[in-house]
C-alpha atoms as one frame of an Amber mdcrd trajectory, in Angstrom:
protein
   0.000   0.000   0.000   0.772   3.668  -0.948   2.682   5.470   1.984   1.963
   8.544   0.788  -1.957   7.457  -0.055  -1.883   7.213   4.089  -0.480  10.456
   4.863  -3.885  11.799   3.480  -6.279   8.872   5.031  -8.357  10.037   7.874
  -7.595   6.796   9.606  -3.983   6.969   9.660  -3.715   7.442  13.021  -6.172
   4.500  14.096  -4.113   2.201  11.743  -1.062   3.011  13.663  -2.620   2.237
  16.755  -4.277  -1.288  15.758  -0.668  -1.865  14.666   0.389  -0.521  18.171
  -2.132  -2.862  19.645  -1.494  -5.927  17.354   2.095  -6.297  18.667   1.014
  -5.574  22.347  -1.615  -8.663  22.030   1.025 -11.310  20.863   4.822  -9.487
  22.404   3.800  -7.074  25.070   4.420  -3.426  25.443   8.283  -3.979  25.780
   9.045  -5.163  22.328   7.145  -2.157  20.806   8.900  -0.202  18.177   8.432
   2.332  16.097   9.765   0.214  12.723   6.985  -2.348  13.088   4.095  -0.101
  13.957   4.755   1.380  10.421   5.080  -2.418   9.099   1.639  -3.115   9.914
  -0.195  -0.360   9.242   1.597  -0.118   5.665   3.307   2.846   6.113   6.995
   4.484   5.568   8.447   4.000   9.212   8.795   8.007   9.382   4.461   7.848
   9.794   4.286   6.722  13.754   7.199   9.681  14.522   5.262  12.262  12.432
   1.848  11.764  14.110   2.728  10.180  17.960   6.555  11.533  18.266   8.057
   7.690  20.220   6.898   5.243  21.878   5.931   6.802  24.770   3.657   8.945
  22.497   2.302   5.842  20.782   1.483   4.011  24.067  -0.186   7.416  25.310
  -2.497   7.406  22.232  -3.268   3.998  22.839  -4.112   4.422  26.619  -6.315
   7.796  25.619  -8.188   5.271  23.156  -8.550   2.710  25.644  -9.999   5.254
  27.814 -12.349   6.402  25.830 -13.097   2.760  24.799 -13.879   2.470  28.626
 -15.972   5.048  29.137 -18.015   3.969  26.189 -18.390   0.281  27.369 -19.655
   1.402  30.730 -22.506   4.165  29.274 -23.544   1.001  26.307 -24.254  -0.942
  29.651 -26.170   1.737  31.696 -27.736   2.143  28.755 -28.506  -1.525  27.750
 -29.817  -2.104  31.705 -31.594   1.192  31.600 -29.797   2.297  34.875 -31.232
   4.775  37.105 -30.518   4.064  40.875 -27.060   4.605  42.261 -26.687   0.548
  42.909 -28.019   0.205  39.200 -25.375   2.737  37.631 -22.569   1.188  40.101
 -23.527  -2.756  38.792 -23.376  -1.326  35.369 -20.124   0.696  35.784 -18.637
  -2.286  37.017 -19.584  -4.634  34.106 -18.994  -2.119  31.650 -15.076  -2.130
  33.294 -14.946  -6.170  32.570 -16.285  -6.129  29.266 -14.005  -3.595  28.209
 -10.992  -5.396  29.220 -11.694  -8.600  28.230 -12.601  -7.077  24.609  -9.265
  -4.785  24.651  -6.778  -6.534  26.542  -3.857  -4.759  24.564  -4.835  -1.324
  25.677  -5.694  -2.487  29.229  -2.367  -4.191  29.476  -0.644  -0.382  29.030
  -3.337   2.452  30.106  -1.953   1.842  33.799   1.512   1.509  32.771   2.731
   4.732  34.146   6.165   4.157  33.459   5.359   3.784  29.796   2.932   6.679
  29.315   3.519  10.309  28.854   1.008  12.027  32.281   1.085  15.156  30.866
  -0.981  14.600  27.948  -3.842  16.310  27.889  -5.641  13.832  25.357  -5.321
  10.878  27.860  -5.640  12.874  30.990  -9.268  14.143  29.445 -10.121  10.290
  28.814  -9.054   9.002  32.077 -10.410  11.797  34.325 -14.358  11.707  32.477
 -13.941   7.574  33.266 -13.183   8.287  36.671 -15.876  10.868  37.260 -18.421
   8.174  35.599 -17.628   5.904  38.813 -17.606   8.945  40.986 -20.934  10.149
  39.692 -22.540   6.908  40.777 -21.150   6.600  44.198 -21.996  10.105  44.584
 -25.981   9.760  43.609 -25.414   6.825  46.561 -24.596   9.492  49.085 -27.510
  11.546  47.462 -30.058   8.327  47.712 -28.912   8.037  51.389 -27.435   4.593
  50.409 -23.872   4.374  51.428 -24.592   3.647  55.180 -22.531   6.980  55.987
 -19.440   5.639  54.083 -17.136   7.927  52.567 -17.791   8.539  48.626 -13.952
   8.152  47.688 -13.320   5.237  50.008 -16.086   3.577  48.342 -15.045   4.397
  44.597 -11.908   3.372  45.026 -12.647  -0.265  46.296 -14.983  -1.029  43.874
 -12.669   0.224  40.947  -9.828  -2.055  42.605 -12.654  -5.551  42.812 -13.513
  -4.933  39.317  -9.542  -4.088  37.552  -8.063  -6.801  40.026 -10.720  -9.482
  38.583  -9.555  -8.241  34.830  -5.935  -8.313  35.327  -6.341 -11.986  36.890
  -8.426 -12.902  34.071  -6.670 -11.419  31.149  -4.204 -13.079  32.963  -5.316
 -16.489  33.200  -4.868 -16.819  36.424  -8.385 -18.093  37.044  -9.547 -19.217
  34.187  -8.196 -22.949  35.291  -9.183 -22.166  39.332 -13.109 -21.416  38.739
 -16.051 -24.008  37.762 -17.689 -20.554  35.720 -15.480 -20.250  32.922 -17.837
 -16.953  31.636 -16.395 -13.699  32.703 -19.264 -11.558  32.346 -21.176 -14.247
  34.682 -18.350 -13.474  36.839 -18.666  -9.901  36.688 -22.128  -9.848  37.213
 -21.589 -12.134  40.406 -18.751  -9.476  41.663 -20.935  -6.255  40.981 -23.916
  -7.567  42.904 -21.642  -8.578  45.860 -20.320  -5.424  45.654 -23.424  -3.745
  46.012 -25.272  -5.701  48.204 -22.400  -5.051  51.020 -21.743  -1.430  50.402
 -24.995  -0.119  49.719 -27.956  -0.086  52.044 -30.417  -2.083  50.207 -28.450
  -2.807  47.605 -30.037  -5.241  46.091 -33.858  -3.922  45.740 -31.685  -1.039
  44.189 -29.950  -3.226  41.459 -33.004  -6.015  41.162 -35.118  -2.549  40.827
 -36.235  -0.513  37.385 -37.260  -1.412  34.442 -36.222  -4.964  32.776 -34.624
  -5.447  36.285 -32.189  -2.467  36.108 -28.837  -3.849  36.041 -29.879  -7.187
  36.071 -29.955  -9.724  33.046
């Protein structure tokens, strides 16, 4: 294919970062480089410089996508559950997490690489920061609803964002894949979620089991 043709192609930059995320899915982040990016996406090598500067700059565009990925995944399931309630809009935020990193395991494998990733970028810090408030704005309408039992907001987002990555990592993993009877992970993430919910919230569970087509339920 035409380098040049690419330079002009509105998806330039999204080629570059499948590429990025082809070589992440079968090598890892640490055998990234520039030479093969531009190999797979059928472009000079000078194309992943031009638009992403190095690596660093390639892994940040990839972590801003998966971010915005994320955020995505998580409204398609309030959405799909027609989420309303605090515990319904938690359950969902939670599955939406799972799905999304069992669908993008290359760009969850490097958006919390820190080390790898340039933190000033605005780009990324816009997509992180509106994912974030999405789980704060849910645990905050708790507090609202008079659900949280007089727990702290923060406290409380921050545990159920570390239940629902630490189940991803292990599963993207495999670390439990051949440890669990349930080989499903959205089963699994459903299971977590209403746990979740039912021991943080007051009443969780009328809250999740509640709304229309059983809120958050399936």
């Amino acid at each position: 294919m035409n380098a040049a043709r690419h330079y002009h192609h509105g998806d330039l930059k999204n080629a570059l970062l499948e590429g990025v995320a082809e070589v992440i899915r079968e090598q890892g982040p640490l055998a990234l480089s520039m030479r093969e990016v531009a190999r797979r996406a059928h472009v000079s090598h000078a194309a992943p410089a031009h638009h992403y500067g190095n690596k660093r700059g390639l892994l940040t565009a990839l972590a801003a996508q998966g971010y915005e990925r994320l955020g995505a995944c998580i409204l398609d399931q309030m959405h799909a559950t027609g989420a309303r309630t605090a515990a319904q809009l938690l359950d969902a935020t939670g599955r939406g997490y799972i799905r999304f990193a069992r669908e993008n395991p290359a760009h969850f494998s490097v958006m919390f690489r820190v080390e790898l990733l340039d933190e000033r970028d605005t780009v990324y810090l816009a997509a992180a920061d509106a994912c974030f408030g999405l789980l704060m704005s849910a645990v905050q309408q708790g507090a609202r609803e008079g659900v949280l039992g007089g727990r702290d907001p923060e406290t409380v987002a921050v545990s159920a964002w570390s239940l629902v990555h630490g189940f991803a990592a292990l599963w993207n993993d495999g670390r439990l894949r051949d440890r669990v009877s349930e080989h499903s992970p959205d089963v699994w993430g459903e299971r977590l979620c209403r746990m979740f919910v039912d021991c943080v919230f007051d009443g969780g569970r009328q809250g999740a089991d509640g709304g229309a087509d059983g809120g958050a339920g399936t």
